[in-house]
C-alpha positions in Angstrom: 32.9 -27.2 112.4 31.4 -24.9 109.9 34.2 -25.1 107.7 33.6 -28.6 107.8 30.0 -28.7 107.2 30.5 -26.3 104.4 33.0 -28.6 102.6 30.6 -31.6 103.0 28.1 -29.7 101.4 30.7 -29.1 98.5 30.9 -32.7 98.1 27.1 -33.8 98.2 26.5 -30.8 95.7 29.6 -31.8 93.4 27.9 -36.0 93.7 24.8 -35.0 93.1 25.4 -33.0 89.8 27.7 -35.5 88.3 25.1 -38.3 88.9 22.5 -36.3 87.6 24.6 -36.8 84.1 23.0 -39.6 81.6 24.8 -40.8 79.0 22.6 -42.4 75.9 24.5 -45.0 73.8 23.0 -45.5 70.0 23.3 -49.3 69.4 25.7 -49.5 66.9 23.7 -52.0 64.4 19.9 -52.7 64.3 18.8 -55.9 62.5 15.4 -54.8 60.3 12.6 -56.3 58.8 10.8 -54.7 55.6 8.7 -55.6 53.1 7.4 -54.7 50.4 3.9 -54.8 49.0 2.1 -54.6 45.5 5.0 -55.6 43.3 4.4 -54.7 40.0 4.2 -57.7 37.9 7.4 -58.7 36.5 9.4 -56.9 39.3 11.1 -59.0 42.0 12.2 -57.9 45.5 15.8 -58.1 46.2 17.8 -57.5 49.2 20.8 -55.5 50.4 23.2 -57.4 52.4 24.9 -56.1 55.4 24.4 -55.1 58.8 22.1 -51.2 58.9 24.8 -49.4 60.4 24.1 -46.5 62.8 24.0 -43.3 60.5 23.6 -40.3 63.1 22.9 -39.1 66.7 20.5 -36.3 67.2 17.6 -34.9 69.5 13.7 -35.0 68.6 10.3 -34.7 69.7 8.1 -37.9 70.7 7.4 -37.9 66.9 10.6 -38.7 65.8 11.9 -35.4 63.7 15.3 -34.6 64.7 15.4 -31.3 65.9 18.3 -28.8 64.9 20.7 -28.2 67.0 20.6 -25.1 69.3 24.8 -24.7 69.1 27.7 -26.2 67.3 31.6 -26.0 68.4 34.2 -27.3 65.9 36.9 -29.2 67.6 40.4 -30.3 66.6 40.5 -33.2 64.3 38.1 -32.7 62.3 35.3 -33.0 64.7 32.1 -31.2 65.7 30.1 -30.7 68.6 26.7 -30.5 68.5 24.5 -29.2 71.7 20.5 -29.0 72.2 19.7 -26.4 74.8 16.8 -28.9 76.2 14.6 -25.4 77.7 15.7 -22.7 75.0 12.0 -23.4 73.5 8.7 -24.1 75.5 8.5 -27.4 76.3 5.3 -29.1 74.3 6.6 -32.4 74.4 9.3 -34.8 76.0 12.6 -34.8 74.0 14.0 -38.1 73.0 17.4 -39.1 71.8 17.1 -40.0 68.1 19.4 -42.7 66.4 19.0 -42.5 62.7 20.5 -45.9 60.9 21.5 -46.0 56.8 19.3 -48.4 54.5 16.3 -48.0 56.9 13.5 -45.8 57.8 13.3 -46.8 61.1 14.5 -45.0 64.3 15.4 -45.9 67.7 14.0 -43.1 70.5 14.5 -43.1 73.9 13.3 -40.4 76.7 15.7 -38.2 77.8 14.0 -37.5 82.0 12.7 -33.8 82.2 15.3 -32.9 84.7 18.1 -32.3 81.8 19.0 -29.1 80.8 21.8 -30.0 77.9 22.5 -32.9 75.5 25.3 -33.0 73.5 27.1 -35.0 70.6 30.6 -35.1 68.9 30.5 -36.3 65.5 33.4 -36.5 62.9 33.0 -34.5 59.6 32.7 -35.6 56.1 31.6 -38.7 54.2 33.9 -41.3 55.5 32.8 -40.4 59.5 32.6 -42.6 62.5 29.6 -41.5 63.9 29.6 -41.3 68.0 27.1 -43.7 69.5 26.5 -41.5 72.8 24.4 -38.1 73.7 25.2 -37.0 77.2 23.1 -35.1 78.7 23.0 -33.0 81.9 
């Protein structure tokens, strides 16, 4: 019966750590809207086409500057993994997952809950990368 007990306990542990994992996907695109003010006469506005594809996945502060990462593991392929240890510094604010898109200034945060230790990325080096939409954290 102990034995038992013991090995259900296991399980409810093993469940409960594995559900306290989040995984935060970056949209992929973003439409934006700028404009610009106090043209100098004679100038015109003109505007890039395309959709403002999703440049990088990182970890900041409720201001929005990404924070450097706390470790980084080169994998096979050509690939890198960036972790933030989420309690390596004293904790002055929340931490927010960061997606940083090209042609734009803006950034998409989301809270990451207090009860997460880790986030991590894996990213693919060099110009010509795909850049992985999610940070899991645990």
């Amino acid at each position: 019966m102990l034995r038992m007990m013991l090995f259900l306990g296991a399980i409810a542990s093993t469940i409960a750590s594995a559900a306290a994992d989040q995984d935060f996907a970056c949209p992929q695109t973003v439409a934006v809207t700028e404009t610009a003010k106090n043209i100098p006469k004679g100038w015109h506005v003109g505007y890039d086409v395309g959709p403002t594809r999703l440049y990088y996945v990182s970890m900041a502060y409720a201001d929005g500057i990404s924070s450097r990462e706390d470790y980084e593991k080169n994998l096979p392929n050509g690939k890198t993994k960036y972790t933030w240890d989420l309690n390596a510094v004293v904790k002055r604010e929340q931490w927010f997952v960061r997606c940083e898109y090209e042609r734009t200034n803006i950034l998409l945060l989301i809270p990451v809950p207090a009860t997460m230790k880790f986030c991590s990325t894996t990213q693919k080096n060099g110009p010509n990368r795909d850049v992985e939409t999610v940070m899991h954290c645990k």
